[in-house]
Each structure stands twice: as C-alpha cells, then as structure tokens.
N, CA, C and O atoms as a GROMACS GRO file, in nm:
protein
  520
    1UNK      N    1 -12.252   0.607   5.503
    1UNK     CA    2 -12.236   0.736   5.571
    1UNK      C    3 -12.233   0.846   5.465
    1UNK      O    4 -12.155   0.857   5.371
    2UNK      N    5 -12.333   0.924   5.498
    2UNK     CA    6 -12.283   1.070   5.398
    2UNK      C    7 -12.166   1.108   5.406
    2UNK      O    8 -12.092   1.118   5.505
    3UNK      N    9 -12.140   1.142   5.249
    3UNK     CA   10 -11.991   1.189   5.198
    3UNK      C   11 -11.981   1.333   5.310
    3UNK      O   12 -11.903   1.322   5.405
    4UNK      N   13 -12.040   1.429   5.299
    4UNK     CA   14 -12.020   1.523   5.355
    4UNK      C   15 -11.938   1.482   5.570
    4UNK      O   16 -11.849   1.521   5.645
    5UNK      N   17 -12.027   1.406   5.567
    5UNK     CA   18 -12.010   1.387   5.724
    5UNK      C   19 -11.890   1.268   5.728
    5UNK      O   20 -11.812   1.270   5.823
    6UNK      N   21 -11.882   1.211   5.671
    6UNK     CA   22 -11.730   1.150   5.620
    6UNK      C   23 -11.609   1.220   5.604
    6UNK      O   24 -11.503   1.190   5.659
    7UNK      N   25 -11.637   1.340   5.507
    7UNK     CA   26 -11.532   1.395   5.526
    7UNK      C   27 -11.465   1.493   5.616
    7UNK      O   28 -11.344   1.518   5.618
    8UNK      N   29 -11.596   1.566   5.718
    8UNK     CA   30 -11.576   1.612   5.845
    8UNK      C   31 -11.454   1.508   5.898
    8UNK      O   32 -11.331   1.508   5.893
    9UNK      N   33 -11.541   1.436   5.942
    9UNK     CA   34 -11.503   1.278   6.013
    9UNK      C   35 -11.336   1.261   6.000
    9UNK      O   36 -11.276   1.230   6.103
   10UNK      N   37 -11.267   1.281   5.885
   10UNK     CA   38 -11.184   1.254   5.850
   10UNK      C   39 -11.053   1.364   5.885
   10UNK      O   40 -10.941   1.333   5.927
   11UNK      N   41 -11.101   1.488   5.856
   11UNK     CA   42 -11.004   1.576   5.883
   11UNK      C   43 -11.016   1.610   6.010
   11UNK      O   44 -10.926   1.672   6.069
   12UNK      N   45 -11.107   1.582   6.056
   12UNK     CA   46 -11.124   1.604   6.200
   12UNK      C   47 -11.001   1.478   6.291
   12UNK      O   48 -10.913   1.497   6.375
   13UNK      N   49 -11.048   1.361   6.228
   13UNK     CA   50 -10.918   1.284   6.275
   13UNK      C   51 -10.781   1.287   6.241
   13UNK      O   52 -10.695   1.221   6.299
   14UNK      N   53 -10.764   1.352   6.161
   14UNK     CA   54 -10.625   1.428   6.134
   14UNK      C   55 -10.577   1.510   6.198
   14UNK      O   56 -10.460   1.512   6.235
   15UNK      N   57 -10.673   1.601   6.223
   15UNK     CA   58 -10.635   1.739   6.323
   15UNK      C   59 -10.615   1.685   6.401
   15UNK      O   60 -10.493   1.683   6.413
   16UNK      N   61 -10.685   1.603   6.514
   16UNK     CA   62 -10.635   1.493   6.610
   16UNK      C   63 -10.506   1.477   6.674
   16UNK      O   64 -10.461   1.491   6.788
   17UNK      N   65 -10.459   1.441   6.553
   17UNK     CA   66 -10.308   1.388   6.573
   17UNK      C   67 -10.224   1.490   6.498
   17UNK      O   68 -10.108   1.469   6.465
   18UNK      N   69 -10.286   1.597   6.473
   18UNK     CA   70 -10.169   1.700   6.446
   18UNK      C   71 -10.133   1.698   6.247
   18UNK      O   72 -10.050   1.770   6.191
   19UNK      N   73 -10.206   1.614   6.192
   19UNK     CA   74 -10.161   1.608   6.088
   19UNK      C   75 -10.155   1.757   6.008
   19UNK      O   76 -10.232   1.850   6.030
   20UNK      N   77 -10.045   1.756   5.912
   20UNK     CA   78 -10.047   1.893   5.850
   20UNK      C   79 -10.084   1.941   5.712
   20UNK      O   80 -10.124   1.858   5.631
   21UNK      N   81 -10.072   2.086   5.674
   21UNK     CA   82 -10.124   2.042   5.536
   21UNK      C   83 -10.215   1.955   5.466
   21UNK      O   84 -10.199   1.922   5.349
   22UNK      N   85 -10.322   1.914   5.547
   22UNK     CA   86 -10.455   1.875   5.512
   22UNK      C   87 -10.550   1.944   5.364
   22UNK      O   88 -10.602   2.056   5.357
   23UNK      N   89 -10.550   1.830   5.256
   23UNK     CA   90 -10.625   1.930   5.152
   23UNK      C   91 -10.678   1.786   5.070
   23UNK      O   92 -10.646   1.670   5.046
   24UNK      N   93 -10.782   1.890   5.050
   24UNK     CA   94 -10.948   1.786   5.009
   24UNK      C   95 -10.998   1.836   4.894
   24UNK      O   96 -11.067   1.930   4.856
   25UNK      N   97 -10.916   1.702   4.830
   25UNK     CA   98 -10.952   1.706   4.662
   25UNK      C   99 -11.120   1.680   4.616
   25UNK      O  100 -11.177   1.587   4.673
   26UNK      N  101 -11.176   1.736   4.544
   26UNK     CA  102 -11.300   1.696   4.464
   26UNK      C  103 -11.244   1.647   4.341
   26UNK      O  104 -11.188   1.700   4.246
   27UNK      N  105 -11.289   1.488   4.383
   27UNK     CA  106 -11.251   1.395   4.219
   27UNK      C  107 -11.364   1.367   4.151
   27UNK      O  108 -11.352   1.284   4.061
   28UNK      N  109 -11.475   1.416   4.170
   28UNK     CA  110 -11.619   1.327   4.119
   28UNK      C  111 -11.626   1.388   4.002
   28UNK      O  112 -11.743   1.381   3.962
   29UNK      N  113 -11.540   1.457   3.909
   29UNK     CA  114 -11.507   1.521   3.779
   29UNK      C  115 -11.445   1.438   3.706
   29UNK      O  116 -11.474   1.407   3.590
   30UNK      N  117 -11.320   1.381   3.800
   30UNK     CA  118 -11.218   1.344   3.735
   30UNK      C  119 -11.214   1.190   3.741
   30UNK      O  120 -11.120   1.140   3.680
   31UNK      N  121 -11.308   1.096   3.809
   31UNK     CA  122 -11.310   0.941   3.824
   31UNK      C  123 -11.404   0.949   3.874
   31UNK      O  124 -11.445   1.044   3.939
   32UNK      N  125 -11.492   0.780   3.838
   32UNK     CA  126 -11.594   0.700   3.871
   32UNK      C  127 -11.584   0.682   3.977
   32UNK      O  128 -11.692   0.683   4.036
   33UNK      N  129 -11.469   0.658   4.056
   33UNK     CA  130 -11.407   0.554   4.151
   33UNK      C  131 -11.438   0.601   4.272
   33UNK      O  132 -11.482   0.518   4.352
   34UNK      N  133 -11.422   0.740   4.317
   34UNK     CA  134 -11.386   0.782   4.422
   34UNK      C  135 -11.454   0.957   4.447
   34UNK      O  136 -11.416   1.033   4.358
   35UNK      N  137 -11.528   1.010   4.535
   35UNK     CA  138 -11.492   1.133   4.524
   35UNK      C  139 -11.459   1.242   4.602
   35UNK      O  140 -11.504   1.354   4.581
   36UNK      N  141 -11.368   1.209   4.711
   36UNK     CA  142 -11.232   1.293   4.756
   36UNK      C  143 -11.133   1.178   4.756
   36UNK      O  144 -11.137   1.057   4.777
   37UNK      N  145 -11.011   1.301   4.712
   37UNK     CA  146 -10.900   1.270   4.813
   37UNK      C  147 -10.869   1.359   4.930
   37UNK      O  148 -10.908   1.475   4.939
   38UNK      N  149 -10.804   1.302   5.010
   38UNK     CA  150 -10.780   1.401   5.111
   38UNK      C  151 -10.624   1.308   5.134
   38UNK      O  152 -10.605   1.186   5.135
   39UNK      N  153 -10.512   1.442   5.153
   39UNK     CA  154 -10.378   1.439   5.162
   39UNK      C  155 -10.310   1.513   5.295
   39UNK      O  156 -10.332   1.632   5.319
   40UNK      N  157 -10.248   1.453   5.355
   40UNK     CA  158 -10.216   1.503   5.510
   40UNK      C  159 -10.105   1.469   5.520
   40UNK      O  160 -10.097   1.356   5.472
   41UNK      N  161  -9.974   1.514   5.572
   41UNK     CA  162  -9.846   1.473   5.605
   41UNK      C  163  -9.840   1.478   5.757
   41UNK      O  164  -9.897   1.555   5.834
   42UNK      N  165  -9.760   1.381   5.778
   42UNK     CA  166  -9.694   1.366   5.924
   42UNK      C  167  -9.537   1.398   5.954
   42UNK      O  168  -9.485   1.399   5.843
   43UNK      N  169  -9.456   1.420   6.035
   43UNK     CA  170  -9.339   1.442   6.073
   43UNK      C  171  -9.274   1.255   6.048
   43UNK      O  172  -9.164   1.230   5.999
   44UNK      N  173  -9.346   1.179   6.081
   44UNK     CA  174  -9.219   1.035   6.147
   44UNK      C  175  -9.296   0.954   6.057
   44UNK      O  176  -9.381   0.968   5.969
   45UNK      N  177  -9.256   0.897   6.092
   45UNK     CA  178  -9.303   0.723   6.043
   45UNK      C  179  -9.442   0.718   6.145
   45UNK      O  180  -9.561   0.713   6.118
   46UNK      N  181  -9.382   0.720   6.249
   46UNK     CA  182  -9.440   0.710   6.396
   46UNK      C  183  -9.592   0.808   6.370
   46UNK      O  184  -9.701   0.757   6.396
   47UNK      N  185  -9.585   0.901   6.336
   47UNK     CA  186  -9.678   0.991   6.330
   47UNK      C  187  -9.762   0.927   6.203
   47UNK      O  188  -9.865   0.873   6.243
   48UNK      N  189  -9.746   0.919   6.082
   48UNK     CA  190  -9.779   0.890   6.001
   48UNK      C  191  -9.890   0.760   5.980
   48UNK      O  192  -9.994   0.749   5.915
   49UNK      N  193  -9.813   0.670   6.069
   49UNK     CA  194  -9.910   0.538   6.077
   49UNK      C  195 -10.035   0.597   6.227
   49UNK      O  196 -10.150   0.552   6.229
   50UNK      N  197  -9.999   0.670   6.310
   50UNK     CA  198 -10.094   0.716   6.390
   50UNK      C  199 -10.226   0.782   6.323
   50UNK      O  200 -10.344   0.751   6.341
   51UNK      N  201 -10.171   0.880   6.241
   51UNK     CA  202 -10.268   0.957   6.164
   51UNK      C  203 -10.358   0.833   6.106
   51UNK      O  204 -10.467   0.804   6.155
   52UNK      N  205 -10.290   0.753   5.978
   52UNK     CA  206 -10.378   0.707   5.949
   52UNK      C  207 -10.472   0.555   6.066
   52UNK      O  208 -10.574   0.505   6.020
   53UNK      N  209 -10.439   0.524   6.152
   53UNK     CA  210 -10.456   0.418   6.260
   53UNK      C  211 -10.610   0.518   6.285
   53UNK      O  212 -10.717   0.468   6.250
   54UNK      N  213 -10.607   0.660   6.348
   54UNK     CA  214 -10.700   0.745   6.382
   54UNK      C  215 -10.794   0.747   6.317
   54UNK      O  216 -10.906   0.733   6.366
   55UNK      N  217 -10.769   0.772   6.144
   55UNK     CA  218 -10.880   0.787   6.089
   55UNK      C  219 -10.929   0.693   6.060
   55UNK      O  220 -11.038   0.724   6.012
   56UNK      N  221 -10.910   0.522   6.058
   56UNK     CA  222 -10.986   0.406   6.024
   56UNK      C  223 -11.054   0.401   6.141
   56UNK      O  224 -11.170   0.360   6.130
   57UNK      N  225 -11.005   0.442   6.293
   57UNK     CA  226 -11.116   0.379   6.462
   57UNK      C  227 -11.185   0.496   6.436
   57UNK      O  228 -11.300   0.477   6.475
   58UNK      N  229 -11.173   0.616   6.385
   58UNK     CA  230 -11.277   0.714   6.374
   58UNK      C  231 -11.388   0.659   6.299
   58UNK      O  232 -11.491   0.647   6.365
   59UNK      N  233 -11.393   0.631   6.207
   59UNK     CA  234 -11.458   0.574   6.071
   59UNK      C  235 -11.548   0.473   6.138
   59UNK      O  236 -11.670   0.483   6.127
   60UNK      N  237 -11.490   0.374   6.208
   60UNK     CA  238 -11.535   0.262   6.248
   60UNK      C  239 -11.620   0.287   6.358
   60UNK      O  240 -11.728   0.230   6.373
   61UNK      N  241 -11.564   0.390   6.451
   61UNK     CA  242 -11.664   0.429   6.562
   61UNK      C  243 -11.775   0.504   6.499
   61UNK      O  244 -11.874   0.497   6.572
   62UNK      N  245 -11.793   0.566   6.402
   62UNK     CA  246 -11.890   0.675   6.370
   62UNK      C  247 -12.009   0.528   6.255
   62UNK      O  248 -12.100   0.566   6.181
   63UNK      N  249 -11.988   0.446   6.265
   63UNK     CA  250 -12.050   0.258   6.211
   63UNK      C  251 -12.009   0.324   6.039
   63UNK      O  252 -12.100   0.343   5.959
   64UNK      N  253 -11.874   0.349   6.007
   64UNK     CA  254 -11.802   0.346   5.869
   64UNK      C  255 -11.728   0.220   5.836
   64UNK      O  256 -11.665   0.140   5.906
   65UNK      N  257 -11.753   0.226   5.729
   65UNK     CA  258 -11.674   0.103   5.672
   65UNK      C  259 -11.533   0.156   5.626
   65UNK      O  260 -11.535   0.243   5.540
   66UNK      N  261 -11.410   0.113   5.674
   66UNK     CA  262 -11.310   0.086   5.558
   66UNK      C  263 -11.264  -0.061   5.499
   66UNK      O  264 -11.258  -0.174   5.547
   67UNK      N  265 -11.238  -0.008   5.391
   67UNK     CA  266 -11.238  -0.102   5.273
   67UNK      C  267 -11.097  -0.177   5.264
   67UNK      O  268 -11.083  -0.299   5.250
   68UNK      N  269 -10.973  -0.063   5.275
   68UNK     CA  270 -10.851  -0.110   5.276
   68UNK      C  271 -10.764  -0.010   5.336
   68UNK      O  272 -10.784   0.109   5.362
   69UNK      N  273 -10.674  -0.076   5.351
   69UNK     CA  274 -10.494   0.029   5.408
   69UNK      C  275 -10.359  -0.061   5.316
   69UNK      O  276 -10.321  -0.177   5.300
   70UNK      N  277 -10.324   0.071   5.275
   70UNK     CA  278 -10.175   0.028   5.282
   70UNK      C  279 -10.089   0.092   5.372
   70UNK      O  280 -10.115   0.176   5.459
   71UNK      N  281  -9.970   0.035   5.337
   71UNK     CA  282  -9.829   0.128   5.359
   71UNK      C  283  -9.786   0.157   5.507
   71UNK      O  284  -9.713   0.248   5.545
   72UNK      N  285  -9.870   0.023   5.610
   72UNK     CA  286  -9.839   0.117   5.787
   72UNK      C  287  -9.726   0.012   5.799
   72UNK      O  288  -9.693  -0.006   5.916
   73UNK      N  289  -9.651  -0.072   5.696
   73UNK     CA  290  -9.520  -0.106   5.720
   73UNK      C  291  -9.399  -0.032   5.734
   73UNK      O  292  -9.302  -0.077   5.796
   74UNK      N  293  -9.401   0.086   5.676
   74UNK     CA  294  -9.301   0.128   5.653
   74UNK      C  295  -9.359   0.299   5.710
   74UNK      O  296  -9.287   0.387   5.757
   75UNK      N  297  -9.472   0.304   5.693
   75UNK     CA  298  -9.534   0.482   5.761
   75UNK      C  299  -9.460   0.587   5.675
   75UNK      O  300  -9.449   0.698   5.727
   76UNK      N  301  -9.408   0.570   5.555
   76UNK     CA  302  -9.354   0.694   5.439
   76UNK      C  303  -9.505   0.772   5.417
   76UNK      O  304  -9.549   0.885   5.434
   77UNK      N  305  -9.565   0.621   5.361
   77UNK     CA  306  -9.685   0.705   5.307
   77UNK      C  307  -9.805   0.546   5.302
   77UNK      O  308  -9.796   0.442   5.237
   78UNK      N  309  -9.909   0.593   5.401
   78UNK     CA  310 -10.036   0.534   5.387
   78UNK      C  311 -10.129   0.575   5.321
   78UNK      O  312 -10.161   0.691   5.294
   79UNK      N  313 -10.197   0.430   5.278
   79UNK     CA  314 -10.358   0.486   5.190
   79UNK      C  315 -10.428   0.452   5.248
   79UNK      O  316 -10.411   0.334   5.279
   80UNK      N  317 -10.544   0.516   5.303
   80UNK     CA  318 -10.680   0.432   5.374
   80UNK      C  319 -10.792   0.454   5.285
   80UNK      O  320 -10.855   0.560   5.290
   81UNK      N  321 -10.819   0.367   5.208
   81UNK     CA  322 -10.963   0.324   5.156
   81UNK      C  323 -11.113   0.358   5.192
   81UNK      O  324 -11.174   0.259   5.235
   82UNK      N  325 -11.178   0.459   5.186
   82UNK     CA  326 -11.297   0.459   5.288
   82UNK      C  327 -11.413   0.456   5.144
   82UNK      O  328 -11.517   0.503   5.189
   83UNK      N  329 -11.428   0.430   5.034
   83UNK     CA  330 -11.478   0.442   4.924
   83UNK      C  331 -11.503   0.534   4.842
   83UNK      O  332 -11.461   0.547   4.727
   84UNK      N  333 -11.578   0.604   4.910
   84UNK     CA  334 -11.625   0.715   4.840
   84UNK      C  335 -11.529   0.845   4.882
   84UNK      O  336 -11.553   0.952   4.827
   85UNK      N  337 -11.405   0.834   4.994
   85UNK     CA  338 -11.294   0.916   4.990
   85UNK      C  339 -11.158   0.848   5.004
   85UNK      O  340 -11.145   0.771   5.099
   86UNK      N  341 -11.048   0.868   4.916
   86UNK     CA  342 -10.877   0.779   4.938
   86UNK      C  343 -10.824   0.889   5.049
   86UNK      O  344 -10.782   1.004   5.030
   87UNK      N  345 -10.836   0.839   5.130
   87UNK     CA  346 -10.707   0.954   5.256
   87UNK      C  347 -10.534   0.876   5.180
   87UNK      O  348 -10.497   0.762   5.154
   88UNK      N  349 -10.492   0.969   5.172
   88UNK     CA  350 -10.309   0.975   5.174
   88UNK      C  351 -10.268   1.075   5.293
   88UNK      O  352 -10.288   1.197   5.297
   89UNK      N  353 -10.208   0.993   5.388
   89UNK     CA  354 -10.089   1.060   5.466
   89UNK      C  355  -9.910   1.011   5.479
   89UNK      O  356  -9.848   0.912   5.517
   90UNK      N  357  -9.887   1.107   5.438
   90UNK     CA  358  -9.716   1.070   5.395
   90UNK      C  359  -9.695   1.148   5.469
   90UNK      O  360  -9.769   1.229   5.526
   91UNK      N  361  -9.533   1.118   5.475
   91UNK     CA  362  -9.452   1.197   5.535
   91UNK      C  363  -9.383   1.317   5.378
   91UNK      O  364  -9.374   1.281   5.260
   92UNK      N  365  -9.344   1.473   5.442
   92UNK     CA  366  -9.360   1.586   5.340
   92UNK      C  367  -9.259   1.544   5.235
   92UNK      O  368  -9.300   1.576   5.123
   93UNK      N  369  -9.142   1.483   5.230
   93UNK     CA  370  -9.069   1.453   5.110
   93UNK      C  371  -9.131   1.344   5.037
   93UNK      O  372  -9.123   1.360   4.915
   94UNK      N  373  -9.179   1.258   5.067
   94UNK     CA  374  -9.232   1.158   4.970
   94UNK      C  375  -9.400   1.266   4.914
   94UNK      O  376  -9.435   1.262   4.797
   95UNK      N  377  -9.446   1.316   4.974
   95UNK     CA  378  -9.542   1.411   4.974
   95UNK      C  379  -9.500   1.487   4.840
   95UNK      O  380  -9.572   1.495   4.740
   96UNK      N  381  -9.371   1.542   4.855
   96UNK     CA  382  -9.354   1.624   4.787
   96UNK      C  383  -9.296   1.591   4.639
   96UNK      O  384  -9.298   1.668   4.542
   97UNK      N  385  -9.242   1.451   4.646
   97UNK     CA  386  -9.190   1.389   4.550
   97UNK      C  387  -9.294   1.320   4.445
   97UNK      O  388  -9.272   1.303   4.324
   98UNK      N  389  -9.425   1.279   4.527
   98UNK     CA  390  -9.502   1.213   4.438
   98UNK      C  391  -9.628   1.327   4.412
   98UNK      O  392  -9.714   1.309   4.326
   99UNK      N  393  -9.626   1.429   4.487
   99UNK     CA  394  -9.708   1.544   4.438
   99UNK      C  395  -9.883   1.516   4.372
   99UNK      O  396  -9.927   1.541   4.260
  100UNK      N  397  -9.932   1.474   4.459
  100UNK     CA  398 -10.053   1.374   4.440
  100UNK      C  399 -10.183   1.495   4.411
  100UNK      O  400 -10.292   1.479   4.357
  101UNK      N  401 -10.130   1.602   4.462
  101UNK     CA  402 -10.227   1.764   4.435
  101UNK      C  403 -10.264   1.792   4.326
  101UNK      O  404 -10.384   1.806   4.301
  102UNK      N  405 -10.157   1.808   4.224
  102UNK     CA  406 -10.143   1.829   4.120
  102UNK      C  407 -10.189   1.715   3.973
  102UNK      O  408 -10.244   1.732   3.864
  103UNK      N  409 -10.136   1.609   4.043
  103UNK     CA  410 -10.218   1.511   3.966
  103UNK      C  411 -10.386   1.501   3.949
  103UNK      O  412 -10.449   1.477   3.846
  104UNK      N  413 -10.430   1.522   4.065
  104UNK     CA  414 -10.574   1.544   4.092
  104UNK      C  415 -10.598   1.661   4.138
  104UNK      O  416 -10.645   1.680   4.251
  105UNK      N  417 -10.565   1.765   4.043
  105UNK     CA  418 -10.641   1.877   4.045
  105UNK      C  419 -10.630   1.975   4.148
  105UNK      O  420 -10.663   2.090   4.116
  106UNK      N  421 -10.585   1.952   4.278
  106UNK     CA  422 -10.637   2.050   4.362
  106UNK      C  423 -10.509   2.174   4.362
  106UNK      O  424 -10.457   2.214   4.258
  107UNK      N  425 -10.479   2.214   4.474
  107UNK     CA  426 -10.370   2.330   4.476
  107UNK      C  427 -10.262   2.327   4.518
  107UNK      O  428 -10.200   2.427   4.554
  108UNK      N  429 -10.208   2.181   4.522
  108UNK     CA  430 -10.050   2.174   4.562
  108UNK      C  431 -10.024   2.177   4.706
  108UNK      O  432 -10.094   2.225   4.795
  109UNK      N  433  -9.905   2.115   4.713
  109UNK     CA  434  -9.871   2.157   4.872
  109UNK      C  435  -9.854   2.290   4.949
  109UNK      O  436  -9.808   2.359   4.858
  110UNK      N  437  -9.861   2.356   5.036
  110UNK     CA  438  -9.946   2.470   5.107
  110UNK      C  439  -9.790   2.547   5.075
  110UNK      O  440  -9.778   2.652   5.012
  111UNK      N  441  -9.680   2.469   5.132
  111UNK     CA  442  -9.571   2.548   5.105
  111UNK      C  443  -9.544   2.606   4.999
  111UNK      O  444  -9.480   2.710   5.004
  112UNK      N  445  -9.595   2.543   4.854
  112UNK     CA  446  -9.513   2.534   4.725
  112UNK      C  447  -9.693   2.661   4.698
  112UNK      O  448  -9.671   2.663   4.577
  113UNK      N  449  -9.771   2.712   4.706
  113UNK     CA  450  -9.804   2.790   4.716
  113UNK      C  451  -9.796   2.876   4.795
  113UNK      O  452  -9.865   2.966   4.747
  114UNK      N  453  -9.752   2.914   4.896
  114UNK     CA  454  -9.709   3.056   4.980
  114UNK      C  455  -9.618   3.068   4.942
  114UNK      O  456  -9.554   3.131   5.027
  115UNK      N  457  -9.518   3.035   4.802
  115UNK     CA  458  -9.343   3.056   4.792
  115UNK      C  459  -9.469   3.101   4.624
  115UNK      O  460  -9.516   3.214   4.634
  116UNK      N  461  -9.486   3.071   4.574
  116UNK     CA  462  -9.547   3.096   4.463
  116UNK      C  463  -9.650   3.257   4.477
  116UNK      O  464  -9.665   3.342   4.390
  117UNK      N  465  -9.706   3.255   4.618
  117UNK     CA  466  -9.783   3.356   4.579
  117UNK      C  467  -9.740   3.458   4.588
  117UNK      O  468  -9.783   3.556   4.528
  118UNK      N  469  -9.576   3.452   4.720
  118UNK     CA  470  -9.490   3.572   4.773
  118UNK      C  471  -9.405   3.638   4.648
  118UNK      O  472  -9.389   3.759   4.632
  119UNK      N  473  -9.351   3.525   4.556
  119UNK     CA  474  -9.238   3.568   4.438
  119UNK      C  475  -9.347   3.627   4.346
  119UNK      O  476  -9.289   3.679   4.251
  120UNK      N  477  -9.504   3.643   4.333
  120UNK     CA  478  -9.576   3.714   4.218
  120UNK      C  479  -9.599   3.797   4.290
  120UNK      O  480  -9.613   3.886   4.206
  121UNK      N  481  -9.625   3.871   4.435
  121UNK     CA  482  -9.628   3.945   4.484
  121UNK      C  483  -9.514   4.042   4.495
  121UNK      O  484  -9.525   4.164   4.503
  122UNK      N  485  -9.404   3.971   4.494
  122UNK     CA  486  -9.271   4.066   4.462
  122UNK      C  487  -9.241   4.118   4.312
  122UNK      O  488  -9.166   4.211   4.284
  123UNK      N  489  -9.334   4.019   4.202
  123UNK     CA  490  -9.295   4.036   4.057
  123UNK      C  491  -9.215   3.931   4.016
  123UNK      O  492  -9.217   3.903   3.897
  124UNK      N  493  -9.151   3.872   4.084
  124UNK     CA  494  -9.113   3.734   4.032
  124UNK      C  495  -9.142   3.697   3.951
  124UNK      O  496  -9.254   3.737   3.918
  125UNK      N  497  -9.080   3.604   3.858
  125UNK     CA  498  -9.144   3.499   3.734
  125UNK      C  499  -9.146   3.399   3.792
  125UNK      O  500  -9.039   3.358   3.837
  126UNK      N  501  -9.263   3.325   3.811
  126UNK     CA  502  -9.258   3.177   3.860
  126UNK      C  503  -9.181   3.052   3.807
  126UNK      O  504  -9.181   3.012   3.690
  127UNK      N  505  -9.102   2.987   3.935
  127UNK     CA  506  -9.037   2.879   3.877
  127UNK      C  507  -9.072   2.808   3.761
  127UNK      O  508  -9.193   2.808   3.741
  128UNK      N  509  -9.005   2.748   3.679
  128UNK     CA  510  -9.042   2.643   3.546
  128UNK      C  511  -9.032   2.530   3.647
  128UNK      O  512  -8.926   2.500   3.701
  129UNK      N  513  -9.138   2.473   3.669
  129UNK     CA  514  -9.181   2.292   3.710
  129UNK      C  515  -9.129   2.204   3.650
  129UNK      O  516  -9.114   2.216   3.528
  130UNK      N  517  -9.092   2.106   3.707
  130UNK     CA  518  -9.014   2.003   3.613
  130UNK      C  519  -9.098   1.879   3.536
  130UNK      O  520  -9.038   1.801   3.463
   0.00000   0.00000   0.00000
C-alpha cells in the first residue's frame, strides 16, 4: 500500500475513535527501518486498545498488512507495526513520560507546545527540560 494512503488510513482510524493529539513523524532521515511514526493518546486503557484494535481492521480492510502489536495487555501504551509506519497510542502520562516526539524529531506533545508558545508570547523564558 502507498505510504501516503497508509497514512491517511491511519489517522483517519484514530479520529474514529476519538484519539487525541495525533502527530506524524517523518523518520526516513533518521532510520532505515521505518518512515513514520505516528503518536495518538487515548483517555483509558479501554480506549487505548480500541484505537489501536481500529487501526490494524482498518489496515486489513483497505488489503494492508500488519506485521506486529504490542502492549493490548495492559492498553498504557500500544505499538502497531504496519512497516513502513510504527503507530504508538498511549495513554497522555506514559505519553508524556516517554516523550517519543522529541526523540524522533517531530514537535512534542500539543500541550507542552501551546504552554511554550503562550510563555514566549508573554516574554517568558522557557522552561529548562530535564
């Protein structure tokens, strides 16, 4: 399946189920392996394994392959495998704890930029990151 129509495919099944904070990394810079991520949080456990449950019958209905899943034991945080894109949907504290944006490049969680762009808009000095 084209990457492009894959990754429609994908956030589209997120929106679905409500997922939030949806953001779609370009890795084909940064690894061989893969080239998106795409990162989505859910409210529950419950929500979390839905989101990702959605986007593998999406995948599969549109004749996609996935490759693998983790993590719908526990619904903190799933990986779905689709090859040429890693979906992560967690729930926002583990989200926020393992900060997967930043590792790969893209722009962080949506919150931790609208608190960033409001305090330089006021003159603020931006927080020191840990």
């Amino acid at each position: 399946m084209d990457l492009k129509k894959l990754q429609k495919l994908v956030v589209d099944a997120l929106e679905d189920i409500k997922g939030r904070d949806i953001e779609v990394i370009d890795t084909t810079k940064l690894t061989p392996l893969f080239e998106r991520v795409i990162v989505a949080s859910g409210d529950s456990n419950r929500q979390v394994k839905s989101l990702a449950q959605n986007v593998q019958d999406k995948v599969r209905e549109a004749g996609g392959e996935v490759l693998s899943s983790e993590g719908e034991e526990n619904g903190e945080w799933v990986l779905v495998d689709l090859g040429g894109i890693v979906v992560h949907v967690m729930q926002p504290t583990v989200r926020a704890y393992y900060n997967l944006e930043e590792l790969w490049g893209g722009q962080g969680p949506a919150r931790v930029r609208k608190a960033t762009a409001s305090d330089e808009a006021a003159g603020k000095a931006p927080a020191a990151s840990a």
